[in-house]
Structure formats: structure tokens, C-alpha cells
N, C-alpha and C positions, 0 to 999 in steps of 0.2 A: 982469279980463274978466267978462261978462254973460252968460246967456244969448242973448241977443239978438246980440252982438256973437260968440258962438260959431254961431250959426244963419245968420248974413252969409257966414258963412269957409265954409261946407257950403253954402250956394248957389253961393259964389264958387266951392267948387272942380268945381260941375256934378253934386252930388250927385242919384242918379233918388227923385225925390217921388212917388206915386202915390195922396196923399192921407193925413188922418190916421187914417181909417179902417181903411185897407191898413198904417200904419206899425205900429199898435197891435195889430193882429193878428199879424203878422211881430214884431213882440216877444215878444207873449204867448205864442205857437209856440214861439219859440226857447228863451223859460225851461223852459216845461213842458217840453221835448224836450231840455233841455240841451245846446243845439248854441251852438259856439262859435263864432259870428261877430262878435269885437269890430270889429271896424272897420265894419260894418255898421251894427249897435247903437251905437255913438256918433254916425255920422252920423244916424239916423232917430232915435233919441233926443232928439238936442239940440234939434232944428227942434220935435218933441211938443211938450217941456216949455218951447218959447218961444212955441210959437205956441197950445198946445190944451190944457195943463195942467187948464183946468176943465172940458173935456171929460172928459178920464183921469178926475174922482173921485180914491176913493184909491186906485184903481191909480197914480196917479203918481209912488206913494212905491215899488211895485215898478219901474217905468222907471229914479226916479233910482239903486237901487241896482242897478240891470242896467245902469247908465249909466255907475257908478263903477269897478265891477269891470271891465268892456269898457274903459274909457276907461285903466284903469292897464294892462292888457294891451298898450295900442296906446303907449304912453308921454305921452299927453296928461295930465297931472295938474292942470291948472287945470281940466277939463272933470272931472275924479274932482274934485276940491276943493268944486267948486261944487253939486254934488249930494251929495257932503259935509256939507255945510251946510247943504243942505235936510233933510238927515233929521237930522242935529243938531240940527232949531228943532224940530223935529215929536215925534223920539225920543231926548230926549237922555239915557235912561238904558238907553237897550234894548243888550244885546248883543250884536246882529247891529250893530249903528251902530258900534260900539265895534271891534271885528272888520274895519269896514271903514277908520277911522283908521289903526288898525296897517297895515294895510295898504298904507296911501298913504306912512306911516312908511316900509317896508320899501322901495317905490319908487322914494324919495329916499335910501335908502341909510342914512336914521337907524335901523342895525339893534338900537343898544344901546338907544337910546329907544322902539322900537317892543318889544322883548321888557321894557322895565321895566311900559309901557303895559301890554301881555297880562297879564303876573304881578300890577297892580296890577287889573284886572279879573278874572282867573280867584279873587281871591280874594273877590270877589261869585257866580262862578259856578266851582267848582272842576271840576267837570266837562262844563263846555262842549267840546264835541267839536272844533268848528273852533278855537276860542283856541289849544286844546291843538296842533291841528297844523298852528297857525300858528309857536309856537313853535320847532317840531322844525321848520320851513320855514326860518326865522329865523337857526337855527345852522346848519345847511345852506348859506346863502347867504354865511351870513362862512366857509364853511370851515372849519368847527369839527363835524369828522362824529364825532367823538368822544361831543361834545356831542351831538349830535341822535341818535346811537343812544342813548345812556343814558336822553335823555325818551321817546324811542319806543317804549323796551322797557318806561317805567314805564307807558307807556300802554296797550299790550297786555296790559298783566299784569289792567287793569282792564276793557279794551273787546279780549277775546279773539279777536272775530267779524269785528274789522275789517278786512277781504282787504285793502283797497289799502294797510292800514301794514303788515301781514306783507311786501306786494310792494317796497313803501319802505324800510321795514328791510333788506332781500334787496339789494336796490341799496350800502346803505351799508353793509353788511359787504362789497359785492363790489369796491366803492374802497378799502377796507380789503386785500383779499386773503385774505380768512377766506372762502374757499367752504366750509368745513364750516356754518358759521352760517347760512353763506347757501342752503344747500341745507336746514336745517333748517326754514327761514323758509316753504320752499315746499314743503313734505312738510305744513305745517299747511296750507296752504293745499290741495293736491291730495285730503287727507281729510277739508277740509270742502267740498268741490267737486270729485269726482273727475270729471266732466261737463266739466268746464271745459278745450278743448285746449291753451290758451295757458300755463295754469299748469305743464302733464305737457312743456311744450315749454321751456318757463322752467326748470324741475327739471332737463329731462334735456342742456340746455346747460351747466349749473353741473358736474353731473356728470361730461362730455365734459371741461371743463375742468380738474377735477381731476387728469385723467388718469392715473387708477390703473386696473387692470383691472375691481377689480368699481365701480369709477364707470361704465367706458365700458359694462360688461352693462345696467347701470341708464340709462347715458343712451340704449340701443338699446332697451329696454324702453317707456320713456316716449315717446321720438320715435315709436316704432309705435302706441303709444298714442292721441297727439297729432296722428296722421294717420289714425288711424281713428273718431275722431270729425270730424276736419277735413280729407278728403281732399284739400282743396286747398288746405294750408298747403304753400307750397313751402320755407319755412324748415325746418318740421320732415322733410320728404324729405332739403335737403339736409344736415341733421343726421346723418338717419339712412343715408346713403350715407357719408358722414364716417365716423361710430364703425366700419361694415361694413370700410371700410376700414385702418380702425387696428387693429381685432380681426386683419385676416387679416395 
């Protein structure tokens, strides 16, 4: 497939055009604003860089990798391939490029090829932050939570500040059934952000779950916590009617 021959299939299927002006700005929006609209962004994408490419400049190398990533979300991988490709001619040594291979790797489910890929680049860049939790992504998908908590934990040991892998770790000890760990995961988390309701809501659920007594004092604690910064979490209300209950 073409660009061109991708941008027939997005007329064909009655895609709304409102110019390339409009499309480019609705992209540019979306990255800056990190809003997740792939199917959007593949559609207004494809048509950009078939029909306006020399307009974009080099913004179009941000399009093709907001094109890539969106387009392996939606499961199109010849529309990820193809802007693949583009930044391959363009960057073919850059790490973000390399980052996005793996990726289309893991798509297609070549997950042993795509983690020899990452290991054979993280040793040009051993602390590349996405490589790394591409990896820990990587054993995750085959199932092997074993594995992925062990690179997780080497990686916190080095990037301490990273909430969303304390919250990911937290998850995979709780498929494990270690809520001690898991409740450790989010005690880091609550005292580098104790502002934060969802964390004190996260914490005092693991808790609940334990259910020992002084788990449920603590998950009554935080769930009040967790609704008093967030009055209208209704999760953490009915949380906190749950423990009120099991206490009495």
C-alpha cells in the first residue's frame, strides 16, 4: 500500500475533511494536549501526508509518528509501516525511530524480536526511559509478570519519581496477589503526592482487600481522605460505606 492508496480508502469511507489547515491544527492540538484520538489521527493524517506534506515542512515527521503510534492503536499496521519508513529514510539512527519499530514488532506479536530489538538499542542508549518501559510492556504481553516486575523494580531503583511505574508495579504484584507490595508501591506514591485523591483511593482499596483489621482502619482512613480532596469520587464513597460496614 501507498499513501495515496490509503487516503482513497478514508474518502471512500466518508471521512469529514475540513481542509488541511483545520486537519493540522487538530493534530497539533492533540499531541500537545495528549488526547488520545487514534482513529481520528489516522484518518486526518493519512489524507495530510498524501495530499500536503510540503505544506507540513518538518512538522510532517511529527504527523508520521503521531500517525504510527495512532495507526498501531487502531490495528492498521501497514498505515504504522508506512510512516515507519518515512522516519527510517529521514532518522535512521534516532531513538525515538527505533522505539517506534519495536513497537510495530510487538503489534505483530514478534515479542521475542521486539525485546532483542530494545536490548540491542538500549545498549546505544541504556537509559532511554521509553526503551526501558517498552520492555517491562513487552513481558507483560507475553505473560511473563514475573519478568516484567523484576525490570520494573530495576528501574525504579534508578528513576524513583516515576508515579505511573510505582502505579504499574502496583497492578503487577496485585496479579500476583502480593498486596503487601502492592500497597507498598502506593504508600511511595501517596508521600510523593499526598494531593493526589486517586492514589489515597488506590491505597485504601488494596487495603480493604487485605482484610485485616488494621488494613480496613487504613482503607477508612484514605477513602476519607480521597473524598475529601474529591468529593465527588463516588468510588471512593462507596469504598468508604463498604469498610464502615465491615468494621461494625
Amino acid at each position: 500500500p501507498t499513501w495515496k492508496t490509503m487516503a482513497e480508502e478514508v474518502g471512500a469511507n466518508g471521512a469529514v475533511w475540513s481542509g488541511w489547515k483545520a486537519a493540522r491544527d487538530a493534530l497539533r492540538q492533540w499531541r500537545e494536549e495528549s488526547y488520545r484520538k487514534s482513529d481520528r489521527v489516522v484518518d486526518l493524517g493519512r489524507r495530510l501526508l498524501e495530499g500536503y506534506a510540503s505544506k507540513l515542512g518538518d512538522e510532517a515527521w511529527d504527523v508520521h509518528e503521531q500517525v504510527c503510534v495512532a495507526a498501531l492503536d487502531c490495528g492498521e499496521h501497514d498505515t504504522a509501516k508506512l510512516s515507519l519508513q518515512a522516519l527510517q529514510g529521514r532518522f535512521s539512527g534516532s531513538v525515538r525511530v527505533k522505539r517506534l519499530h519495536g513497537m510495530c514488532l510487538e503489534a505483530e506479536g514478534e515479542y521475542d524480536e521486539a525485546l532483542k530489538f530494545y536490548s540491542s538499542a538500549l545498549e546505544e542508549s541504556a537509559t532511554n526511559i521509553p526503551l526501558l518501559k517498552r520492555k517491562v510492556a513487552v513481558h507483560r504481553a507475553k505473560g511473563d509478570t514475573a519478568q516484567a516486575i523484576k525490570e520494573l523494580t530495576e528501574f525504579l531503583e534508578v528513576f524513583m519519581n516515576d508515579s505511573e511505574s510505582w502505579m504499574e508495579l502496583s497492578d503487577l504484584y496485585i496479579q500476583q496477589n502480593d498486596y503487601e507490595k502492592a500497597a507498598f508501591c502506593l504508600e511511595e506514591l501517596v508521600l510523593a503526592n499526598p494531593h493526589h485523591h486517586l492514589y489515597h483511593q488506590r491505597y485504601a482499596e488494596i487495603c480493604y482487600t487485605q482484610g485485616t483489621v488494621d488494613g480496613l482502619e487504613l482503607a477508612r482512613k484514605h477513602f476519607a481522605t480521597a473524598l475529601k480532596l474529591n468529593p465527588d469520587s463516588m468510588r471512593a464513597l462507596y469504598g468508604f460505606c463498604l469498610v464502615r460496614i465491615t468494621l461494625n
